[in-house]
VEXTIGU-787986 format. One record per residue (C-alpha): chain; x, y, z; residue number from 1. Coordinates in steps of 0.2 Angstrom, whole numbers. Layout:
['A', [X, Y, Z], NUM]
...
***
This chain:
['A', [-13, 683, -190], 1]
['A', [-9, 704, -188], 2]
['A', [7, 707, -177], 3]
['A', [3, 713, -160], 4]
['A', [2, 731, -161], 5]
['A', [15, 736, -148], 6]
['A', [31, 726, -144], 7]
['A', [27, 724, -127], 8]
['A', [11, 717, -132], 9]
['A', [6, 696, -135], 10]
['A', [-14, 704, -139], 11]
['A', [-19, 690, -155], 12]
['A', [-5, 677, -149], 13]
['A', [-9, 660, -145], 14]
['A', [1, 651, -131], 15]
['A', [1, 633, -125], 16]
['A', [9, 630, -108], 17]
['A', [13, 612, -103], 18]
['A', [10, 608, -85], 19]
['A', [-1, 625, -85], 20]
['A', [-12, 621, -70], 21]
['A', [4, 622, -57], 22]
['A', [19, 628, -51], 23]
['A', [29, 637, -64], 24]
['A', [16, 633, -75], 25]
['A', [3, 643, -70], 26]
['A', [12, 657, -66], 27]
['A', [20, 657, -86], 28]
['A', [1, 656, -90], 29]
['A', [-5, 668, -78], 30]
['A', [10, 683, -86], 31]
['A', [7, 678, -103], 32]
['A', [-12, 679, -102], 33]
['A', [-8, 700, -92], 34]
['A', [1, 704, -109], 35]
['A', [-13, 698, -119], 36]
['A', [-12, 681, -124], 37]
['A', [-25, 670, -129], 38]
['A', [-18, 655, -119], 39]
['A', [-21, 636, -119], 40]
['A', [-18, 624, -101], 41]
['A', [-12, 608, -106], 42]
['A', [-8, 596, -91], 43]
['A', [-16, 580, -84], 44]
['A', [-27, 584, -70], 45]
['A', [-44, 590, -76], 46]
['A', [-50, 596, -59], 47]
['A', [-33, 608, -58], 48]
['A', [-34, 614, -77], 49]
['A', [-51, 618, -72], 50]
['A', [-47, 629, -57], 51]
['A', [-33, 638, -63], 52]
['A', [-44, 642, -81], 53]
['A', [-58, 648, -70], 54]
['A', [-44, 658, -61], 55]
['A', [-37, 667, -74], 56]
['A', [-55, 669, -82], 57]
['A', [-58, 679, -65], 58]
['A', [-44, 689, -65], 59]
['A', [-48, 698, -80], 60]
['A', [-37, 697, -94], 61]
['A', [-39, 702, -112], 62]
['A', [-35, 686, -118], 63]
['A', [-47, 669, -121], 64]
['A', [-41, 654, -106], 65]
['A', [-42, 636, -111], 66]
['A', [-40, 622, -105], 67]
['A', [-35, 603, -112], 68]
['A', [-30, 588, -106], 69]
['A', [-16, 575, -110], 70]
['A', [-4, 564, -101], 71]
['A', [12, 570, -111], 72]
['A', [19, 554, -108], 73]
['A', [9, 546, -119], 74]
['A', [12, 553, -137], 75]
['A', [-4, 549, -144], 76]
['A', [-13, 558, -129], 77]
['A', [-3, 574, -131], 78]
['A', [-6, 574, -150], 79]
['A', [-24, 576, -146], 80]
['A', [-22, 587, -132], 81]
['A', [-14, 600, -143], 82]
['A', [-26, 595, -160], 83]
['A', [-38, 603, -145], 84]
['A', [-29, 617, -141], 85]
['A', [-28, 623, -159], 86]
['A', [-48, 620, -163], 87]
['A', [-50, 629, -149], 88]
['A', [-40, 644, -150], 89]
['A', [-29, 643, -166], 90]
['A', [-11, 637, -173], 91]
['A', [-1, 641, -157], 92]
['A', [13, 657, -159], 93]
['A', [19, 654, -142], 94]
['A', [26, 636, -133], 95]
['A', [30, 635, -116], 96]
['A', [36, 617, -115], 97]
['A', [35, 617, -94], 98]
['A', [28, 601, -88], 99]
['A', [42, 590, -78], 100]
['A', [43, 577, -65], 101]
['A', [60, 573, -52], 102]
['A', [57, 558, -42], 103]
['A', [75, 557, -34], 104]
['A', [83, 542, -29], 105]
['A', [102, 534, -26], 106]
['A', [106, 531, -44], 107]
['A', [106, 509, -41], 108]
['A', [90, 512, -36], 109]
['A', [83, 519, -52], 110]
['A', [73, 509, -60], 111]
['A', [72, 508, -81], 112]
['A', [54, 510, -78], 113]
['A', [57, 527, -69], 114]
['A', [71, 534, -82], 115]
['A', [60, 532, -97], 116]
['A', [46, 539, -86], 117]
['A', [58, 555, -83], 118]
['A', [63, 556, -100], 119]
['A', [48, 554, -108], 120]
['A', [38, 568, -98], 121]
['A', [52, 581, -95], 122]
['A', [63, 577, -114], 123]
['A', [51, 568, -126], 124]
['A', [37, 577, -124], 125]
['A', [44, 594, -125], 126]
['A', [52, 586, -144], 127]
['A', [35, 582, -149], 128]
['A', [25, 598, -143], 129]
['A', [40, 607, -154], 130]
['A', [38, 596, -168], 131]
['A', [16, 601, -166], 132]
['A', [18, 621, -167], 133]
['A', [32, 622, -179], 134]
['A', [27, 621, -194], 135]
['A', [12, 632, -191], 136]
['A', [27, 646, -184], 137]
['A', [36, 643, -198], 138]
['A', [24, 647, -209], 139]
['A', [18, 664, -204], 140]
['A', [35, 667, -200], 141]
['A', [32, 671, -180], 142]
['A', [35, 659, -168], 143]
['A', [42, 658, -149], 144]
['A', [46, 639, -140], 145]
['A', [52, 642, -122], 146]
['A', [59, 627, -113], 147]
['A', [58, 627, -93], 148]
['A', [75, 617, -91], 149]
['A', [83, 621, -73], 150]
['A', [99, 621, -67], 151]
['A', [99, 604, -67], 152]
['A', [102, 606, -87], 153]
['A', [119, 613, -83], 154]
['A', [126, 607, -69], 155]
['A', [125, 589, -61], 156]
['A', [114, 585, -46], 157]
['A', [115, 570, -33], 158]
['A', [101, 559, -35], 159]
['A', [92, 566, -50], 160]
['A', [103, 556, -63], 161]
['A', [87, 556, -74], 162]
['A', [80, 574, -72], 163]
['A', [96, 580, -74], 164]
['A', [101, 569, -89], 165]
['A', [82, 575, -97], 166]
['A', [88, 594, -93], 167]
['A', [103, 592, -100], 168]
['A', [94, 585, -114], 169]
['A', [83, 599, -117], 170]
['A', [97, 612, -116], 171]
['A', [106, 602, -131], 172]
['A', [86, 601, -140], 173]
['A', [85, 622, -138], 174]
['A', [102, 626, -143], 175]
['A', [99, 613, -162], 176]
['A', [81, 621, -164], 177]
['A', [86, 637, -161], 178]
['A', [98, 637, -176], 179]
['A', [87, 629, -186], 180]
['A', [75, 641, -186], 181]
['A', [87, 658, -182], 182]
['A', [81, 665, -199], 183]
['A', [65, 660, -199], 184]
['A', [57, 671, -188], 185]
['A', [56, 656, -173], 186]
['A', [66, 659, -157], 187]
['A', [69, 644, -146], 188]
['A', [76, 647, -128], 189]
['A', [76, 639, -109], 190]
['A', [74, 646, -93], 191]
['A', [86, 636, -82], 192]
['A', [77, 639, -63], 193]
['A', [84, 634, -46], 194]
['A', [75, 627, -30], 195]
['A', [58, 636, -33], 196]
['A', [45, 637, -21], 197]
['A', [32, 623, -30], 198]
['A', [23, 607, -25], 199]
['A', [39, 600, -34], 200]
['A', [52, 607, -20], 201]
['A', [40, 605, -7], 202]
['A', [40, 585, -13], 203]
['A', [60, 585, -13], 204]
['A', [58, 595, 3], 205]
['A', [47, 580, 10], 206]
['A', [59, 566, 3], 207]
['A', [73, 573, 12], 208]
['A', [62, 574, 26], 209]
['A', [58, 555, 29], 210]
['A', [77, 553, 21], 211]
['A', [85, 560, 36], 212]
['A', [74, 562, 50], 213]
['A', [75, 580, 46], 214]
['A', [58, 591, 46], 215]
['A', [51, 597, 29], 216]
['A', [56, 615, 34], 217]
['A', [73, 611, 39], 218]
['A', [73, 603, 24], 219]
['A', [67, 617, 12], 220]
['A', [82, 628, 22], 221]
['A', [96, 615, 15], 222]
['A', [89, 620, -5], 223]
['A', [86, 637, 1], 224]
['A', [104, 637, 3], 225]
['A', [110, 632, -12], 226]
['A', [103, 650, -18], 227]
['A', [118, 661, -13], 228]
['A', [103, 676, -9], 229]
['A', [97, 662, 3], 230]
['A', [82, 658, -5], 231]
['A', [69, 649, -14], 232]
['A', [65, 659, -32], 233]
['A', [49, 663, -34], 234]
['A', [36, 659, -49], 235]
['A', [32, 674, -52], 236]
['A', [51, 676, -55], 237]
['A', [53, 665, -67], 238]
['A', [37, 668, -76], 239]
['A', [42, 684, -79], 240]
['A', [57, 678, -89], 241]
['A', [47, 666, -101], 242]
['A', [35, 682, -103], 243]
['A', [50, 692, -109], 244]
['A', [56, 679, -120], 245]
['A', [39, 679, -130], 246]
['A', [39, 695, -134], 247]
['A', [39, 703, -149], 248]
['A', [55, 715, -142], 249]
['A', [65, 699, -139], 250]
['A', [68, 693, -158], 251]
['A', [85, 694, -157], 252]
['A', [87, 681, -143], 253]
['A', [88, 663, -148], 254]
['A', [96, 648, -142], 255]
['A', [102, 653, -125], 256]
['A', [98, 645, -107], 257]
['A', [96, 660, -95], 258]
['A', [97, 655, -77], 259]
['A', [85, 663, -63], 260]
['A', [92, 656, -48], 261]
['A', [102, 670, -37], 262]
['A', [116, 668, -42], 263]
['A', [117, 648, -41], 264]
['A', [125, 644, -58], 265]
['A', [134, 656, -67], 266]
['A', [133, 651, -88], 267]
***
């Protein structure tokens, strides 16, 4: 496949974003597909891949939107939903590994059933959507693998001890990859978020909510304040990053974990 013909420019590229249809997700589809991307929604919930692929169908981008579906915790189901992907639209040039779950609880009342769900969804699945693009990358001598970590992956968080172990864990995965592939023409980096305003937050939000006898927006205040602008980051934010990173321009950036979360954590 022809380069694109500007470095600005993903016109020719395929992307696959995991957990596409929300959140993050949907914003990293929605920039990629502005800077010309052919782009693929992976996620579970055909009714929402559905709407957010007839969304960014209607907003006119140059790029082709497609949608498939896999639970990513089931390794067998997210082998076929990317074997779809690329019928579809082609070898992927660009994975956005964004899908991720959080269920918090005191760390005795984690259940093994609900670290290996944790690990499986926001770790395991982002080593076997790697292991499914790569050699296609490798080969044409392109290739860009963005992990949505989050701060989590950096710093420790009460009452996450999975998510946070799993973020950590995809860190450590971006920083091996990356130098395995440094000279191949393959980048690999994450995008380490703070308290962004998804259905993911507003889930913590609700948590802490019936936790405390709080309400959900006093709630959303307390992880507004971790956020030293006092905030929740936005998508759009963080999309922008992942965008960035794919690009063409970006080459010489591999294996790092770039933070957008106002100053939170400072790597």
């Amino acid at each position: 496949m022809p380069p694109p013909a500007t470095t600005a420019s993903l016109t020719g590229r395929h992307a696959i974003v995991t957990g596409g249809a929300r959140g993050i997700g949907a914003a990293v589809a929605a920039a990629l597909a502005r800077d010309g991307a052919d782009v693929t929604l992976l996620g579970r919930d055909p009714t929402t891949l559905e709407t957010q692929r007839a969304r960014l169908v209607a907003a006119g981008t140059a790029g082709r939107i497609a949608a498939a579906r896999a639970d990513l915790a089931d390794p067998e189901q997210l082998t076929a939903g990317f074997r779809a992907a690329a019928a579809a639209l082609g070898p992927a040039d660009i994975l956005v590994n964004n899908a991720g779950i959080a269920p918090s609880a005191p760390f005795l009342k984690q259940s093994l059933a609900d670290w290996n769900r944790v690990l499986a969804v926001d770790l395991t699945a982002a080593f076997l959507a790697c292991q499914q693009v790569l050699p296609a990358m490798l080969a044409q001598g392109f290739g860009r693998i963005v992990n949505v970590a989050s701060t989590a992956g950096l710093v420790g968080y009460r009452y996450v001890a999975a998510y946070a172990a799993a973020k950590h864990g995809l860190v450590g995965l971006t920083r091996a990859l990356a130098l395995e592939t440094a000279s191949q023409g393959v980048t690999v980096n994450a995008v380490c978020p703070g308290f962004t305003d998804t259905d993911l937050v507003a889930d913590a939000a609700r948590t802490i909510a019936a936790k405390t006898g709080r309400s959900a927006a006093e709630a959303r205040a307390e992880l507004a304040r971790a956020n030293p602008q006092g905030r929740l980051v936005r998508p759009e934010e963080v999309a922008d990053t992942v965008a960035f990173l794919c690009r063409p321009a970006a080459g010489a950036i591999t294996g790092q974990a770039i933070v957008v979360a106002g100053g939170e954590v400072m790597a």
